[in-house]
N, C-alpha and C positions, 0 to 999 in steps of 0.2 A: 325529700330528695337530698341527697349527697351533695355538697356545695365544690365551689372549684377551688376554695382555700383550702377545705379538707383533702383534696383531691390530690393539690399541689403539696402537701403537708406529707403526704404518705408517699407519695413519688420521691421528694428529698431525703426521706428516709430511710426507702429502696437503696436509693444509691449511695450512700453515705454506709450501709451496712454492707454492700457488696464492694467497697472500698476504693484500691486505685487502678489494681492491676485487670481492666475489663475495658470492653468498650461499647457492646451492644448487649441488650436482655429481650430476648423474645419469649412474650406470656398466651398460649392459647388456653390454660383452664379457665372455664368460665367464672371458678369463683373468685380467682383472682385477677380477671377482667375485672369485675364487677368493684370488687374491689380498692381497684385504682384507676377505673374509669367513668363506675355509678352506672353502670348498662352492664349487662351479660347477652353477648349475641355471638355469632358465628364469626370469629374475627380474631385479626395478629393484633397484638399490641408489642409496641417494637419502643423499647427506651433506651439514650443512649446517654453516656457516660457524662455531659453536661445538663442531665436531669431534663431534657426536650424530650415529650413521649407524644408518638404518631399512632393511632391507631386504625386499622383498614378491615371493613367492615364488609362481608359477603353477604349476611343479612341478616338483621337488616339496617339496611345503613339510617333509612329514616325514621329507623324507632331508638338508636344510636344516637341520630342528631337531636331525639326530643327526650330522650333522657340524660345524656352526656353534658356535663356543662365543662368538656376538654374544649379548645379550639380546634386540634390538628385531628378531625376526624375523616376519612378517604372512602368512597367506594372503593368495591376493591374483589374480583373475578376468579385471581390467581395471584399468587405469590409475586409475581412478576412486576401486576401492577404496584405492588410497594417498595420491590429494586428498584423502580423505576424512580422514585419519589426520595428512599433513602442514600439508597447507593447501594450495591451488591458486595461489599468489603468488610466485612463486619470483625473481624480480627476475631479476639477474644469475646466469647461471647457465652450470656448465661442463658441456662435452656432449662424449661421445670424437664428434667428426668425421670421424674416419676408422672409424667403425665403423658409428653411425647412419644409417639409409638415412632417405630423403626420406620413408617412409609411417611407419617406426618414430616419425618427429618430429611428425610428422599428428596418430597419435596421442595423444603427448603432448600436442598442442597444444588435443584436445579439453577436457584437465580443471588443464591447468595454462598458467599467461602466465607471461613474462619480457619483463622491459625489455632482456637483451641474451644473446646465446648466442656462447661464448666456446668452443675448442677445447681439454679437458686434456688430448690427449698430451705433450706434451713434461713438462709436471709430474709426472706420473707415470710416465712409462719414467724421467726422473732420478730420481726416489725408487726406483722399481724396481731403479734400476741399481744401488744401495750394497745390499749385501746384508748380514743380519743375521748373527748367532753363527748362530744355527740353520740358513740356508740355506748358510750356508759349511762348514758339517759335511756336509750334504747333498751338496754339488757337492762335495767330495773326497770323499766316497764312492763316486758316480758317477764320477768321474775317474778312481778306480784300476780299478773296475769296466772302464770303458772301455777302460786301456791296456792291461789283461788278456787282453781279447776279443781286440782286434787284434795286437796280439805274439803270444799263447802257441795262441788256437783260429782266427783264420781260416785260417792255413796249410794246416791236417789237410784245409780243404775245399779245398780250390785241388788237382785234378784235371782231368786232362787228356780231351774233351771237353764237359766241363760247360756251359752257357749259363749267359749271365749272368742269366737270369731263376731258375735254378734254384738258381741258388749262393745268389742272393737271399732263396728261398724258405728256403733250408737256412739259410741266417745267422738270418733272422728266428728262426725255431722255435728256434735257440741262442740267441738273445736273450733269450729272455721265459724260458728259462731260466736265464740269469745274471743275472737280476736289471731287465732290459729292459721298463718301461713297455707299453712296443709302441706308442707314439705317438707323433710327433715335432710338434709344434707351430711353426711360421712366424707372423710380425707381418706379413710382406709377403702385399699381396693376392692371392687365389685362388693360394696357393701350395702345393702336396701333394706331399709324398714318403712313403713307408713310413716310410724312414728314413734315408736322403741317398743319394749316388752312387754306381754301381760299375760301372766301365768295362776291358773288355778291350783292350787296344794303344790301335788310334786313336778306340776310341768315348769313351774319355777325353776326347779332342780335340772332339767334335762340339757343335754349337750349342746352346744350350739358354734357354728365354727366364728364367733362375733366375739372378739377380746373384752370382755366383762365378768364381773363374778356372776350375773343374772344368765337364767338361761329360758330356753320354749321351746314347747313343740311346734309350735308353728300349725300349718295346715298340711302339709306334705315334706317327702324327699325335696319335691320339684319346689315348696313353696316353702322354707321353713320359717315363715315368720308369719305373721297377721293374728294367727290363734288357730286354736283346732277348733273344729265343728262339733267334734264329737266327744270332747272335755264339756261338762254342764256343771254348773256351780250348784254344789252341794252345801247344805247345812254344816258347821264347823271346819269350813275351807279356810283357807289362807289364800289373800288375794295378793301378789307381789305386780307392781305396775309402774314400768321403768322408763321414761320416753324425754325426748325434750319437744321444748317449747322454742317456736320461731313466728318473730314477725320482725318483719321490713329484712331479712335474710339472715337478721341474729338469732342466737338459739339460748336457753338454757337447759340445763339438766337438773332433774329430781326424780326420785323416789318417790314412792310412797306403800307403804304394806296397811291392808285391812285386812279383817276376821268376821268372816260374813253368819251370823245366825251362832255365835256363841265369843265365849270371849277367852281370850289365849292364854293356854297353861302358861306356869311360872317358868318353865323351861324357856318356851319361847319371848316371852315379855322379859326375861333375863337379858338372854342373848340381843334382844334386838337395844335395851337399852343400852346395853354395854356397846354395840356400835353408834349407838349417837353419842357418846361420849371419848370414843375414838374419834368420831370428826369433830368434835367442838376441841380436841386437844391439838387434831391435824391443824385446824384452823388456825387457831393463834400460833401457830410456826409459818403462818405464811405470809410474813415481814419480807419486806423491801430488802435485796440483800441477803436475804437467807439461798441454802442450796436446796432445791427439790430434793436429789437423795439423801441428802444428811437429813432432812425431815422425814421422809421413808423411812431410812436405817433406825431412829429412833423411837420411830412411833410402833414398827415391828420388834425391835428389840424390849419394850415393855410390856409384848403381852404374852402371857402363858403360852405352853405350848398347847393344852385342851382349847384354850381359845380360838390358837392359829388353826386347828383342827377345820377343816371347810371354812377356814377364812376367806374371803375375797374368790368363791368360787365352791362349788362342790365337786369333792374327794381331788382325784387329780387334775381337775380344771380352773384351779386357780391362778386368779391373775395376777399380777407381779408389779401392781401398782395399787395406790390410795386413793388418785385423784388426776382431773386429765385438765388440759387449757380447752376453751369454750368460746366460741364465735361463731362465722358466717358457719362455719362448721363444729360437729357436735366432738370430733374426735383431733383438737389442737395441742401444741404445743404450749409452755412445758409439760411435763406430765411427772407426777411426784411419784417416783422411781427411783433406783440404781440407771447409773447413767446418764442420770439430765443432769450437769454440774455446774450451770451456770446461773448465777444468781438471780433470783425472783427480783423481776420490776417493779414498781408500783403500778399500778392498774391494770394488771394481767387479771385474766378473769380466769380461773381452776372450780371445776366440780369434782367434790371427795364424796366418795361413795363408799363407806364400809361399810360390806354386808357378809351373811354369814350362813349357810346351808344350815338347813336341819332336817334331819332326815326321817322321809316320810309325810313329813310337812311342809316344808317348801323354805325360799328364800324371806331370811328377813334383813331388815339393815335401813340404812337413808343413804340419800345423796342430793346434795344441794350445793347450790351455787355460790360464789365469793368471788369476792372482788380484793387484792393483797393490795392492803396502806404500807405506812410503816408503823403500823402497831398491831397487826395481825390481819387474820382474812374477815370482810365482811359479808355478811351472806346480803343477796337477793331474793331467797326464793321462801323465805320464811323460817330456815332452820329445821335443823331432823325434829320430826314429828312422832308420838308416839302412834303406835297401831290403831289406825280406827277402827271401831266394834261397829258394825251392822248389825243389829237383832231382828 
């Protein structure tokens, strides 16, 4: 459980990043309830500009008061009843934008005014992003948990006929007993996986509207993710299997690619080593103080153009990143790109994923987790790993 120092630790650091010119921040995503409250439930949490945060709970309030170790927790019916408690005046004031719908603010606008309504994502995924003693014990936890799963038990299931919707089915029920949340949480909109990718030969390769260089068929139009039913793993497949790892609501990310019933030409055993050697060089550029995109710019301006060929995506659906920030959610801040330009913290936790199409064969590449000191990134999750062989 989420202690009240930690609690009070990240609340001061809200407001201390959202600075002077504010006076009230109203939070309804869940994740970032949970976050600054240690409960996720159906509720406002309302903080004001001397770091006092009230949260008002529709429900449930008593699973709030046994998880929450806040004091100022409220029942709470309608909006109303928390005008009533704070005051209806809220002046300037910060609102997740990318979370509140147009009637959620209707709402509000019944029982409370603002002189201005200001957007706090970005202040909070950077405070999000430095993560404390406590979430860093967490995430190497999950980390080794993680490279456990994929090295030592997906193998056993990798048989020959199996669909990929079935193996799916099989991994998960191994998940939740090794330790596996069973949820994987996304920032990016209307985004849902079980729990990431997993692609037989060229359904690796196939389009998908989810920002990664990995791609699925999925089971349908209506369903495009879980696996197809009707993909059966064959002798000399390429297995690519992209998913993160959560418990207690943190996640990490990894790769990992097998070659089920033969063992991988030099073509592909090239390609895939040459990207783990792109992330062990990403890696040690991810010091305290460095820029996410001058690490990008660099690490793309050293590699061939045949190389960049289906880099980070097959043909025109490459992605435009190396590596993404990792927490309560799988898709955080910073993200090492063009554009992110402000300097890497120390205990920001980034998953670098270079991987690499190959056509007719499917994706290879790694992706693992780190943690940025000031003497480069540490990984959690074991490090890119070569191709495991199935015979």
């Amino acid at each position: 459980m989420v202690t009240k120092q930690e609690l009070e630790n990240r609340l001061s650091a809200l407001c201390s990043a959202l600075g002077n010119d504010w006076d009230t921040a109203f939070i309804i995503n869940k994740i970032n309830q949970y976050y600054l409250t240690g409960t996720m439930q159906d509720g406002l949490l309302v903080i004001k500009k001397d770091g006092t945060a009230a949260y008002f709970v529709r429900r449930s309030f008593e699973r709030a008061r046994d998880e929450s170790p806040l004091d100022s927790i409220y029942p709470m019916s309608s909006y109303k009843d928390a005008a009533a408690i704070i005051g209806g005046d809220c002046k300037t004031t910060y609102i997740e934008a990318e979370t509140m719908t147009i009637g959620a603010q209707k709402r509000l606008e019944k029982y409370f005014s603002f002189d201005r309504l200001l957007p706090i994502e970005k202040s909070i995924m950077s405070v999000r992003s430095v993560k404390s003693p406590y979430e860093t014990e967490l995430l190497e936890h999950t980390g080794r948990l993680h490279n456990d799963f994929l090295v030592n038990i997906v193998p056993s299931y990798l048989e020959e006929g199996i669909s990929e919707a079935e193996l799916t089915g099989r991994l998960y029920r191994a998940l939740l007993t090794h330790g596996h949340q069973g949820v994987v949480r996304f920032g990016m909109f209307q985004t849902e996986m079980p729990f990431g990718q997993i692609g037989f030969g060229e359904n690796s390769l196939y389009p998908t509207s989810f920002d990664g260089p990995g791609g699925m068929k999925g089971m349908s139009a209506a369903v495009p993710t879980v696996g197809s039913r009707e993909r059966l793993l064959r002798k000399g497949d390429l297995v690519f299997i992209d998913f993160a790892y959560g418990v207690e609501g943190y996640h990490t990310d990894k790769s990992q690619v097998y070659m089920f019933g033969a063992k991988p030409s030099a073509e592909v055993e090239t390609a895939h080593r040459r990207c783990i050697n792109v992330q062990k060089q990403t890696a040690s550029f991810l010091k305290a103080g460095s820029i996410p995109s001058d690490i990008y710019n660099k690490v793309m301006e050293g590699l061939d153009d045949n190389f960049k060929e289906n880099f980070m995506g097959f043909k025109n659906r490459q992605a435009k990143f190396l590596g993404h920030g990792v927490g309560l959610q799988v898709d955080e801040t910073p993200v090492i790109a063009n554009g992110f330009n402000e300097p890497l913290t120390e205990n920001t936790v980034i998953a670098l994923e270079p991987k690499k199409g190959i056509e007719g064969i499917g994706m290879v590449g790694v992706e693992d987790t780190y943690i940025v000191t000031k003497d480069g990134g540490r990984c959690i999750t074991g490090g890119g790993c070569d191709i495991i062989v199935k015979l």
